[in-house]
mmCIF file of the C-alpha atoms, coordinates in Angstrom:
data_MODEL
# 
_entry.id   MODEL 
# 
loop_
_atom_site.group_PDB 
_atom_site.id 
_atom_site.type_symbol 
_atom_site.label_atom_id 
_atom_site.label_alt_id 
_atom_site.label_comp_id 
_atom_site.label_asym_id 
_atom_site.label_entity_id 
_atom_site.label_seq_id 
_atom_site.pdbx_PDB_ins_code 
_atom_site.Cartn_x 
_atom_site.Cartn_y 
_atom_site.Cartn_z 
_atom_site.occupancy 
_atom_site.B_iso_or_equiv 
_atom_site.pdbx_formal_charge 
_atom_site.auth_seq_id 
_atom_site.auth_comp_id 
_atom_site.auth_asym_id 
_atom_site.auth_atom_id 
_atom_site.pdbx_PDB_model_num 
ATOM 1  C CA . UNK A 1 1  ? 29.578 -7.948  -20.883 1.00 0.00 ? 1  UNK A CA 1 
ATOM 2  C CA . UNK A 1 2  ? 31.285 -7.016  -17.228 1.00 0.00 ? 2  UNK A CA 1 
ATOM 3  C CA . UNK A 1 3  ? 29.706 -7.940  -14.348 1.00 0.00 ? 3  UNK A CA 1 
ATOM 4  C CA . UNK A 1 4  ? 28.051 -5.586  -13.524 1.00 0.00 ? 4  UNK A CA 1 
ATOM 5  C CA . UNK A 1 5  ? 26.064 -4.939  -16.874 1.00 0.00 ? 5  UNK A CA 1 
ATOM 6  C CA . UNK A 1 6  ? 25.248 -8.868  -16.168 1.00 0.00 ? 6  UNK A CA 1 
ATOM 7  C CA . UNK A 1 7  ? 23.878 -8.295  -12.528 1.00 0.00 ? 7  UNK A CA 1 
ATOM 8  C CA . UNK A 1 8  ? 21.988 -5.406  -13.657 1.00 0.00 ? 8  UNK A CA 1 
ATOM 9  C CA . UNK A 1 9  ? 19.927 -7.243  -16.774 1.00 0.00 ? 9  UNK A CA 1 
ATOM 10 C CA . UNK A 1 10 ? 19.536 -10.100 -13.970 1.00 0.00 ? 10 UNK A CA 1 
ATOM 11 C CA . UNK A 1 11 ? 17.870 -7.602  -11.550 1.00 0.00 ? 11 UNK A CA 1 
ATOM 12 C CA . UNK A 1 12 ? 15.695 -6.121  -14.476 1.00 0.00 ? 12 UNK A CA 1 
ATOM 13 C CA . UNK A 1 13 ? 14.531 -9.087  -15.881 1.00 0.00 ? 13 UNK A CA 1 
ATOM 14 C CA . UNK A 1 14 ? 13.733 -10.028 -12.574 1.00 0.00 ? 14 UNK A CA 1 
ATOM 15 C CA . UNK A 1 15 ? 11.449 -6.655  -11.843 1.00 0.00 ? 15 UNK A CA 1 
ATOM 16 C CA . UNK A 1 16 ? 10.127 -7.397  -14.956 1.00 0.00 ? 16 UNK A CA 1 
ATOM 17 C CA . UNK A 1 17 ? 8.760  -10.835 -14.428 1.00 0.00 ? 17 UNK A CA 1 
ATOM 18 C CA . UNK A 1 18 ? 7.681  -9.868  -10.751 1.00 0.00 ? 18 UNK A CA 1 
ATOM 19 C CA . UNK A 1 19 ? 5.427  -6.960  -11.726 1.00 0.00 ? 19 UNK A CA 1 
ATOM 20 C CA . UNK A 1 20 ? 4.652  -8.334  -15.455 1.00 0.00 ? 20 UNK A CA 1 
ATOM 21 C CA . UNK A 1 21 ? 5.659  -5.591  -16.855 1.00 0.00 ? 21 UNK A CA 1 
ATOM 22 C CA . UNK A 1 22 ? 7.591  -4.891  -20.542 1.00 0.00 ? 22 UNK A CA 1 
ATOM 23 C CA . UNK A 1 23 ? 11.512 -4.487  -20.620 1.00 0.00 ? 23 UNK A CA 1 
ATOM 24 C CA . UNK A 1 24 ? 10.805 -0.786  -22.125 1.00 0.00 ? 24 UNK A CA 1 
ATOM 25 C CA . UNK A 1 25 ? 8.620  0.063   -19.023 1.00 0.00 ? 25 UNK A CA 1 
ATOM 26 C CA . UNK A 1 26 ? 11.233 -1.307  -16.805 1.00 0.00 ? 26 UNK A CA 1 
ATOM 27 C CA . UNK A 1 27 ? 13.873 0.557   -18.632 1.00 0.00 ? 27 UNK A CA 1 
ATOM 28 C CA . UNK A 1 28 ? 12.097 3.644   -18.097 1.00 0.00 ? 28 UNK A CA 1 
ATOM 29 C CA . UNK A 1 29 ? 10.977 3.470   -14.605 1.00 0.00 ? 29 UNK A CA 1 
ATOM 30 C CA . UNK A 1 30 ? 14.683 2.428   -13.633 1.00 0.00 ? 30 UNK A CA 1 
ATOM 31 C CA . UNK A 1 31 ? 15.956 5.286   -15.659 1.00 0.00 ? 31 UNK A CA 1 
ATOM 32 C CA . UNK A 1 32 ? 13.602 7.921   -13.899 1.00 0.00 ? 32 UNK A CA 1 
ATOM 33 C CA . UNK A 1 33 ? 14.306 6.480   -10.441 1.00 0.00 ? 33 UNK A CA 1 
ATOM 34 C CA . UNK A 1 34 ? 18.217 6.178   -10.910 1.00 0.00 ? 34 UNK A CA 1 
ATOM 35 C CA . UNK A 1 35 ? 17.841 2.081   -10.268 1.00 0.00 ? 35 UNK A CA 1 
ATOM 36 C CA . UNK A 1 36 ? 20.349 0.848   -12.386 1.00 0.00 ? 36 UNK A CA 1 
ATOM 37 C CA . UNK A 1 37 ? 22.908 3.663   -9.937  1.00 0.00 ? 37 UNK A CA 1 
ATOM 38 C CA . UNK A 1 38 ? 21.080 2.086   -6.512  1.00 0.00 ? 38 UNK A CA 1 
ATOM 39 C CA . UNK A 1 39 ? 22.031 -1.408  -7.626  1.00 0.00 ? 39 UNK A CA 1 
ATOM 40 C CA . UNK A 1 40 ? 25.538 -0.906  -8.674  1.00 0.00 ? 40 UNK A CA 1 
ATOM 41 C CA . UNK A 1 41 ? 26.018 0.879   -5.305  1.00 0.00 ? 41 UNK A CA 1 
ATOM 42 C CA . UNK A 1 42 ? 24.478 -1.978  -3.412  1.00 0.00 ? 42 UNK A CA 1 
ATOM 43 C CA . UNK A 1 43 ? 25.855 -4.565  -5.453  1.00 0.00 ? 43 UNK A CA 1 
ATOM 44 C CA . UNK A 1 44 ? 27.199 -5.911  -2.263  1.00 0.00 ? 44 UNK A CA 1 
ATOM 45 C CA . UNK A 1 45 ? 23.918 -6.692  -0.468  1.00 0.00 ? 45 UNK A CA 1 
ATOM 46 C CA . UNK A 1 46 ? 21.956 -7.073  -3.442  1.00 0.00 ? 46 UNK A CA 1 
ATOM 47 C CA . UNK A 1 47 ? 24.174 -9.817  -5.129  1.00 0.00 ? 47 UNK A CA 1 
ATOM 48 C CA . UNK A 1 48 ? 23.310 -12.129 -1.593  1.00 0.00 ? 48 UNK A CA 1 
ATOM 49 C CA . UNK A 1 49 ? 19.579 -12.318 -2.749  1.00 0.00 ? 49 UNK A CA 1 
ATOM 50 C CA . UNK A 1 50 ? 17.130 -14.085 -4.443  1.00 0.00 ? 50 UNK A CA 1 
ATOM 51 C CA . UNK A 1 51 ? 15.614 -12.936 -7.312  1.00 0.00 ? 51 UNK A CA 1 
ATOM 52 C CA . UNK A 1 52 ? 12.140 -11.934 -5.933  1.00 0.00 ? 52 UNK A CA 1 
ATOM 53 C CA . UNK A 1 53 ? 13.792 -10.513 -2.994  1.00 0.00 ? 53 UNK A CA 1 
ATOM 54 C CA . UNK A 1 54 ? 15.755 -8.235  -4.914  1.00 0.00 ? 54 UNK A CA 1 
ATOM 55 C CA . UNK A 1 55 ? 12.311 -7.422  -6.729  1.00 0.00 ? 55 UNK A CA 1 
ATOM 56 C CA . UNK A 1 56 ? 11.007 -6.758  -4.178  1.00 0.00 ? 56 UNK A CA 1 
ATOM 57 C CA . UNK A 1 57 ? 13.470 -4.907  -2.798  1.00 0.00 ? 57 UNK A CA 1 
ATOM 58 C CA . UNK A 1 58 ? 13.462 -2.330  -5.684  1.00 0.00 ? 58 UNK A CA 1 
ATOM 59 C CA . UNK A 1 59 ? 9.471  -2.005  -5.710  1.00 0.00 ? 59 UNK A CA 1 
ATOM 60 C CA . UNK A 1 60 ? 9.782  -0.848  -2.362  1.00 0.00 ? 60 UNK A CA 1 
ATOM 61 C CA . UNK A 1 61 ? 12.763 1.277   -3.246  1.00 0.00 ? 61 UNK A CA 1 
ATOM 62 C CA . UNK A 1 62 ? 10.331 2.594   -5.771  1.00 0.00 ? 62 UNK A CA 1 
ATOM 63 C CA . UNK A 1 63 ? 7.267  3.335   -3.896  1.00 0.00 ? 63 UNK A CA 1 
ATOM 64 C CA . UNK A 1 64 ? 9.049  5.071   -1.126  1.00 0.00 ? 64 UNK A CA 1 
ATOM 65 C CA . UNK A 1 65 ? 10.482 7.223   -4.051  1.00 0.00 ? 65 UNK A CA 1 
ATOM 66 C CA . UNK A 1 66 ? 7.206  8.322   -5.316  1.00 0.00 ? 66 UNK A CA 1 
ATOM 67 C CA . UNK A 1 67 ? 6.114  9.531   -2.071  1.00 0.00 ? 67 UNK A CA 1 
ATOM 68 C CA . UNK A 1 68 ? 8.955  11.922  -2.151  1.00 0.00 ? 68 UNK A CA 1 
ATOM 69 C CA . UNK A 1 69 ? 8.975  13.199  -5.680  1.00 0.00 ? 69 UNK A CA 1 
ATOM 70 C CA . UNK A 1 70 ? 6.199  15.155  -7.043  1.00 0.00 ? 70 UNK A CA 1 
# 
């Protein structure tokens, strides 16, 4: 597994305890958002935080997305 594919089961599993959710909700909620896109592109920044930061993070990421799209 590259990197990448590492950082990005870290940052779901990490959702996923956060917001008690199942790994098939998070899955799908990070597909219809384009997550998994967002944290490859902000690797960078997102690679510096905690876990519940970077939960955090994408719930707000999230809710400022569903304001937007109908």
């Amino acid at each position: 597994m590259n990197g990448n594919a590492e950082f990005i089961a870290y940052c779901l599993e990490e959702y996923k305890s956060a917001n008690d959710m199942t790994g098939k909700e998070v899955i799908s909620l990070f597909k219809k958002y384009n997550i998994i896109d967002y944290i490859v592109s902000c690797y960078g920044a997102l690679h510096t935080m905690g876990g519940l930061a970077i939960a955090e993070d994408i719930g707000s990421l999230i809710e400022n997305m569903k304001k937007h799209i109908t």
